[in-house]
C-alpha positions as CSV (number, residue, x, y, z in Angstrom):
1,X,-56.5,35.1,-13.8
2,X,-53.3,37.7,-14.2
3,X,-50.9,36.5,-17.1
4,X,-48.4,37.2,-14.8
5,X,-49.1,34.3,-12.6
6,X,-49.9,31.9,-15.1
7,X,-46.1,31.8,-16.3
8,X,-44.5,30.5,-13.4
9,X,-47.3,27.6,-12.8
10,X,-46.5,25.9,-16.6
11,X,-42.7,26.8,-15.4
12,X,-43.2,24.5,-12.5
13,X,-45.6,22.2,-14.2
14,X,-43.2,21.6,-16.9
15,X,-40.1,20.9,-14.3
16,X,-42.0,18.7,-12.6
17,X,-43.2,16.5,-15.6
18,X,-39.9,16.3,-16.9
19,X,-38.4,15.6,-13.5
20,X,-40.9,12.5,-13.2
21,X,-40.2,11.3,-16.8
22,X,-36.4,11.8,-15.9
23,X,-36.3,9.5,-13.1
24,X,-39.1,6.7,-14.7
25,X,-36.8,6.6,-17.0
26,X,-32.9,4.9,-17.7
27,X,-31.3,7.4,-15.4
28,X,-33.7,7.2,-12.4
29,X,-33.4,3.4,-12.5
30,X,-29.5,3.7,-12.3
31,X,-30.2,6.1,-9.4
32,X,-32.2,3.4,-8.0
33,X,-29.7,0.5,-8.6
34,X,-27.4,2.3,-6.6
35,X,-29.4,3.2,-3.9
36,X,-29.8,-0.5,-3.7
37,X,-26.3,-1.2,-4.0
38,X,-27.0,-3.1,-6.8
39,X,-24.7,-0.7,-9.0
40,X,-23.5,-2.8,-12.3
41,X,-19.9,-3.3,-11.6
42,X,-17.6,-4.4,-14.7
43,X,-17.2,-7.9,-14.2
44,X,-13.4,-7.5,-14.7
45,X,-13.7,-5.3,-11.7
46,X,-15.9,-7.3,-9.6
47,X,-13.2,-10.5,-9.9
48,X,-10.8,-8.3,-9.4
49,X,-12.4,-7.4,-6.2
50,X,-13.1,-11.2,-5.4
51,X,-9.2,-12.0,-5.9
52,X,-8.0,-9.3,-3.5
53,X,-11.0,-10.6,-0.4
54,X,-9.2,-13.8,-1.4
55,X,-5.6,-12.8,-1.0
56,X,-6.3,-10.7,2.3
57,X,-7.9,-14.0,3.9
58,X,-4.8,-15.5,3.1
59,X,-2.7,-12.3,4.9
60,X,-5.2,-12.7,7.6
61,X,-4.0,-16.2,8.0
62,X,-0.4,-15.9,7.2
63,X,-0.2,-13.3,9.9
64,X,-2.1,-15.5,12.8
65,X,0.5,-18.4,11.9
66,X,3.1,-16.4,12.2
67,X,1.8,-14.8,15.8
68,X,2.2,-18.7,16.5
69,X,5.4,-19.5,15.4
70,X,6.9,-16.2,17.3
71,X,5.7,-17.6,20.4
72,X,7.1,-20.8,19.8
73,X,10.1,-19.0,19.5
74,X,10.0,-17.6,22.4
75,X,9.8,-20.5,24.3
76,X,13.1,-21.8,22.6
77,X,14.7,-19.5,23.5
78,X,13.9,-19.2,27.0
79,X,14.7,-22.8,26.9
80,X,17.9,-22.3,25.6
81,X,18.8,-19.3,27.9
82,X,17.6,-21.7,31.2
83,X,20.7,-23.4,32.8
84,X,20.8,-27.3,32.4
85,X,21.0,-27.5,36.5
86,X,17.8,-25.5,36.4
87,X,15.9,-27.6,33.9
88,X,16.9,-30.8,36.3
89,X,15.6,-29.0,39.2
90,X,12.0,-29.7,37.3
91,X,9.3,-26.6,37.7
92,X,8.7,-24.8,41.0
């Protein structure tokens, strides 16, 4: 065997171990918690999160009440614009 080949096999041997004892280890399991989506949020952060889901529902519904009330005011006002002699008449 040449010594000159013999150098870049332990090269690649030795990346390879320490690349496997890299990932078994704290920071391949990190790796893998986020793959997952399982990342560990700062609980601080995750009810900040929760609090802000929370508020836009209550946007969301604000906004679908409101949709509501503008066409009830609409039909005041068309009401209000119709002349009385109309309204008598009774729908055509």
């Amino acid at each position: 065997m040449n010594p000159n080949d013999v150098a870049p096999t332990i090269a690649a041997m030795t990346f390879f171990v320490s690349m496997v004892l890299i990932f078994r280890g704290a920071i391949g399991k990190a790796i893998a918690r986020r793959i997952e989506g399982k990342a560990g949020l700062d609980p601080a952060l995750s009810e900040r999160i929760e609090e802000l889901e929370h508020r836009l529902a209550e946007m969301e519904q604000d906004r679908i009440r409101m949709g509501e009330l503008e066409e009830r005011l609409d039909f005041a006002e068309r009401m209000l614009a119709t002349p009385p002699e109309r309204l008598k008449e009774g729908p055509r």
